[in-house]
C-alpha positions as CSV (number, residue, x, y, z in Angstrom):
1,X,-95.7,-23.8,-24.5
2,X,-94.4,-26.9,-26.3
3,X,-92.1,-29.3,-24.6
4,X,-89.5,-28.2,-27.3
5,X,-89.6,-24.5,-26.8
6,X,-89.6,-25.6,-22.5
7,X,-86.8,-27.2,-22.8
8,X,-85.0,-24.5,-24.9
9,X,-86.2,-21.7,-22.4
10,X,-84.7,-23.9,-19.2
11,X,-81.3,-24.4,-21.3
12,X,-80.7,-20.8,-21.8
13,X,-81.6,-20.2,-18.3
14,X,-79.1,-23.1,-16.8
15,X,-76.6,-21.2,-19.1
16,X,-77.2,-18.1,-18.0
17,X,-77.4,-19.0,-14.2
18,X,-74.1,-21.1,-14.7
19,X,-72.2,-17.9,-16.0
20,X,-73.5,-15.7,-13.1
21,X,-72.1,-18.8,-10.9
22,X,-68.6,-18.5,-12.5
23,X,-68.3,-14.9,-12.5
24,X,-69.3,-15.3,-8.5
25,X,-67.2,-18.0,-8.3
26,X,-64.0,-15.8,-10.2
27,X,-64.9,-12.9,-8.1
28,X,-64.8,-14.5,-5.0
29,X,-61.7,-16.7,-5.4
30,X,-59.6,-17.1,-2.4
31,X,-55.9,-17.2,-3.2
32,X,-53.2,-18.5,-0.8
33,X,-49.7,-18.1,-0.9
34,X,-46.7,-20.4,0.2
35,X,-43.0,-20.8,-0.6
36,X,-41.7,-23.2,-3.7
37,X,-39.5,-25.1,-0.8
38,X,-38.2,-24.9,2.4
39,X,-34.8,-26.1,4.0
40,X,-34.1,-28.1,6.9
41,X,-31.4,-30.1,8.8
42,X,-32.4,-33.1,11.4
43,X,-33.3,-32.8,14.3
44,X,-34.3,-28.4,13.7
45,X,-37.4,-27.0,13.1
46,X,-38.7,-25.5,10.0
47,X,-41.9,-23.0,9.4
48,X,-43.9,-23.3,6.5
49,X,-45.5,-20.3,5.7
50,X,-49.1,-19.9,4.8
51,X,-50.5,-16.6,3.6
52,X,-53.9,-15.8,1.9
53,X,-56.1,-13.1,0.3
54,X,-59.9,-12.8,0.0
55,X,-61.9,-9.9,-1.0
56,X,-64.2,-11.4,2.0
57,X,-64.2,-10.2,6.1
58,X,-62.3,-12.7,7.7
59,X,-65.4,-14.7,9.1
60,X,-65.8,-16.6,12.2
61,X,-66.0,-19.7,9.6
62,X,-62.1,-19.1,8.3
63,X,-60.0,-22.5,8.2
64,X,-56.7,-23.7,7.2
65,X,-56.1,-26.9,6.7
66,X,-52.3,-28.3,5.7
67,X,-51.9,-31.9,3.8
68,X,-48.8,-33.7,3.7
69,X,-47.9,-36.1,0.2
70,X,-44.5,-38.0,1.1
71,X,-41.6,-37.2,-1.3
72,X,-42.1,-41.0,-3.3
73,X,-46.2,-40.9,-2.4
74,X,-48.9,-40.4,-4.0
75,X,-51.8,-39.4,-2.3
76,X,-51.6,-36.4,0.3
77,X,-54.0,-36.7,3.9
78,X,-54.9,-34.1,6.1
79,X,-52.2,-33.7,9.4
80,X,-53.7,-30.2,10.4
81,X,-56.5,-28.3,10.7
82,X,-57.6,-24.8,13.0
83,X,-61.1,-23.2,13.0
84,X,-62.8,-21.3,15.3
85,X,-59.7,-20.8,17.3
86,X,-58.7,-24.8,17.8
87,X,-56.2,-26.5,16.4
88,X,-57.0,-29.8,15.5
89,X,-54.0,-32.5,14.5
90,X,-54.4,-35.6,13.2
91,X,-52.9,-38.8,13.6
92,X,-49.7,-39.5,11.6
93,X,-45.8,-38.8,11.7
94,X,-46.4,-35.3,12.8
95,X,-48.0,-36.2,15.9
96,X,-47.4,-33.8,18.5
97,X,-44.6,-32.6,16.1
98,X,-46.5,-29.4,14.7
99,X,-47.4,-25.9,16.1
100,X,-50.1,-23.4,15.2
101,X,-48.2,-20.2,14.5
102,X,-50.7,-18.5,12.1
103,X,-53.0,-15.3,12.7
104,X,-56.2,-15.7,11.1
105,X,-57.1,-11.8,11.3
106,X,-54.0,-11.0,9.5
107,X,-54.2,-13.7,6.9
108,X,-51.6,-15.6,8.2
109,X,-52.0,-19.9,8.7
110,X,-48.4,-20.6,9.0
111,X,-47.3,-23.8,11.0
112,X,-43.9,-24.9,12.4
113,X,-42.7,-28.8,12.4
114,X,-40.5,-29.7,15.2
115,X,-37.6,-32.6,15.5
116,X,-37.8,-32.7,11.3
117,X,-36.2,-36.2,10.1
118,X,-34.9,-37.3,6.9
119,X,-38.6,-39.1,5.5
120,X,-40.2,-35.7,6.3
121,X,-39.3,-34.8,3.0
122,X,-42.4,-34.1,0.8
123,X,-44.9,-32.1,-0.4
124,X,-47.3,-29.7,2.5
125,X,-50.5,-28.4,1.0
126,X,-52.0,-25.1,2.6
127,X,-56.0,-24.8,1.8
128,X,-58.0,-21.8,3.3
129,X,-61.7,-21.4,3.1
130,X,-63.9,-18.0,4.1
131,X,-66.8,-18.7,3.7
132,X,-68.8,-17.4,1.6
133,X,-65.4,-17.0,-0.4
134,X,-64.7,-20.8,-0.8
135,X,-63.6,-21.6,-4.0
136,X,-59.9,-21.0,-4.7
137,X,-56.7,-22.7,-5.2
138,X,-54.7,-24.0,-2.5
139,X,-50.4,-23.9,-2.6
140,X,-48.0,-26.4,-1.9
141,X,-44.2,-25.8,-0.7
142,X,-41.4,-28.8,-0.7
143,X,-39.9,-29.9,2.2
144,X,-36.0,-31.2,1.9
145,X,-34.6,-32.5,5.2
146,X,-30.8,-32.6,5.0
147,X,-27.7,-33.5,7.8
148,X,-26.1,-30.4,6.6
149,X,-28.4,-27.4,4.7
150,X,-26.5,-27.2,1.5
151,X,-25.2,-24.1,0.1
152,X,-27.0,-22.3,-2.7
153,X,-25.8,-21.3,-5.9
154,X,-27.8,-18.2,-5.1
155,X,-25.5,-17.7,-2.0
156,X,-22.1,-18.4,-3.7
157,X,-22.9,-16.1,-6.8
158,X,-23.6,-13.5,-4.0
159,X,-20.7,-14.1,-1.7
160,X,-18.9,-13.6,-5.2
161,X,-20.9,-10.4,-5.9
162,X,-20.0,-9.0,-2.4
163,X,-16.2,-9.9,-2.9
164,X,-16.0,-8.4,-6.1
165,X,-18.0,-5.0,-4.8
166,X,-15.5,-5.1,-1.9
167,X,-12.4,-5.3,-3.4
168,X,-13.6,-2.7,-6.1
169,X,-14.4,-0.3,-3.0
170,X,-10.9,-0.9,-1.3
171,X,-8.9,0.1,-5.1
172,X,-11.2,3.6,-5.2
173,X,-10.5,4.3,-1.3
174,X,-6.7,3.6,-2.3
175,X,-6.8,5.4,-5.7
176,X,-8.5,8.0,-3.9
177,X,-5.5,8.1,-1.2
178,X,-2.7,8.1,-3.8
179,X,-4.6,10.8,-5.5
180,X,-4.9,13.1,-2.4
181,X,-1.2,12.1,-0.8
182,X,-0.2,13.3,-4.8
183,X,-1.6,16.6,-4.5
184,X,-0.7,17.7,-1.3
185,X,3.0,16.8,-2.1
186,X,2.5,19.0,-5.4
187,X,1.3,22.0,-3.1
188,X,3.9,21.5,-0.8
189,X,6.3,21.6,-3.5
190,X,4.6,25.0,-4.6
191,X,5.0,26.4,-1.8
192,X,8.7,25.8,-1.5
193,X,9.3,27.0,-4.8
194,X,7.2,30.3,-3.7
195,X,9.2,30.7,-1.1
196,X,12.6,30.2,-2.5
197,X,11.0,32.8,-5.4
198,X,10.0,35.4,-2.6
199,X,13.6,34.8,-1.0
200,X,15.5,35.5,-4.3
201,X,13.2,38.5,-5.1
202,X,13.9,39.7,-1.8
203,X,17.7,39.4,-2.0
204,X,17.8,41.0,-5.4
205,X,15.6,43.9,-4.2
206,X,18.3,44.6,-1.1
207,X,21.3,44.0,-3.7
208,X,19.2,46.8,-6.5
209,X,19.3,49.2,-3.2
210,X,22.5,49.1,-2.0
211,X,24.3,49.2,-5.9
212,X,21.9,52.3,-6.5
213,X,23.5,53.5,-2.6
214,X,26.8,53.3,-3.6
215,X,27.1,56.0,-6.7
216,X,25.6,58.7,-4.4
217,X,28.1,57.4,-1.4
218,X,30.7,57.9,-3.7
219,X,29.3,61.6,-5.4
220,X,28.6,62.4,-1.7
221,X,32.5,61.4,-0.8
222,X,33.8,63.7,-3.8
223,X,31.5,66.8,-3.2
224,X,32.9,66.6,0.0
225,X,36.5,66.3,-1.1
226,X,36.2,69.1,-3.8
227,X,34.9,71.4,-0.6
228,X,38.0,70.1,1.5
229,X,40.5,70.9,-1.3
230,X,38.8,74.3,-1.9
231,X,38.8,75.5,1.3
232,X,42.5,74.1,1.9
233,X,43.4,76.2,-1.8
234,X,41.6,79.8,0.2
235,X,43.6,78.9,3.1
236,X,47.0,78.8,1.1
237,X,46.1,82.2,-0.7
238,X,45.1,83.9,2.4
239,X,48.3,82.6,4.1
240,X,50.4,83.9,0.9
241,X,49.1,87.3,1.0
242,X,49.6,87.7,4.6
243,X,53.1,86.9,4.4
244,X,54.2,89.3,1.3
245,X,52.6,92.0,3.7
């Protein structure tokens, strides 16, 4: 083999064992997670969340490790590290100021800063490594430290939003009231007027009766007279022939 065709043959094997590298590499990327920013007021505490993913068991090997870059810095050092179940925290302003609350097995490396003062305010890094899943990109949240935590415009647009629901809730309940206090007047009012129609039908009925009573009364009252005056006229006529006897 020529040195030329050597040296071709090892190229196209560095390039082939570099792609299988990065297609490890991108199949084994860890990702972590953190929020853009975080709030806090002096004196509080604040937790920075710290959440991760690998396709990887959690090993034995797992670390986090948080850096801190001040707000007008620009280089970021290492103020916390935990492996193996120790937390380790380095010298600095967050001496004795920082707490492990993370849980390795559920892909948690969350910390909390205590006593937080005004040139807190910076950038926290979060890096996690599993080996053999190792290459990845770390995340970084912004820390704003403030005498009073302001209010967000995300907060007044939904105070606003709540107000406006509210008061759009309160005019259906009360259109809804007028609505049903409306009808049941209108069915009271029905029934009134029913009853006032039953009464009238009622006293019309008795009045119908007692005008179809009163022609009979009155036949009945002439009948009888007619066989009063009859029997008065065979009376006289008996009487008459008795006395020309």
């Amino acid at each position: 083999m020529t040195p030329k065709n050597w040296w071709k043959t090892a190229a196209s094997q560095a390039s082939a064992l570099f792609l299988i590298l990065m297609v490890l590499s991108s199949a084994l990327a860890i990702e972590v997670y953190t929020s853009r920013e975080v709030h806090g007021t002096i004196g509080s505490r604040v937790t920075l969340s710290c959440t991760f993913w690998s396709e990887e068991w959690i090993s034995d090997e797992v670390s986090v490790t948080w850096y801190y870059r001040p707000q007008n810095g620009k280089d970021s050092n290492s103020i916390f590290h935990y492996t193996k179940g120790q937390a380790y925290i380095d010298k600095g302003i967050f001496k004795e100021r920082i707490e492990w609350v993370g849980n390795l097995r559920k892909k948690d490396g969350s910390i909390v800063i205590y006593n937080l003062d005004d040139t807190d305010n910076g950038t926290f890094t979060c890096d996690v490594k599993n080996p053999p899943d190792v290459v990845g990109k770390s995340s970084s949240v912004q820390l704003f430290v403030f005498e009073k935590v302001p209010i967000r415009a995300g907060v007044i647009l939904g105070a606003i939003i709540g107000t406006a629901l509210g008061l759009v809730f309160i005019v259906v309940i009360v259109a809804y009231l007028i609505r049903y206090c409306w009808l049941k007047r209108q069915m009271r009012v029905r029934r009134e007027l029913s009853a006032m129609e039953r009464g009238k039908h009622h006293k019309s009925s008795k009045d119908s009766k007692r005008s179809r009573q009163t022609p009979v009364l009155y036949a009945m009252l002439d009948q009888s007279r007619l066989v009063k005056s009859s029997s008065e006229k065979k009376s006289r006529a008996g009487d008459s022939r008795r006395d020309r006897k």
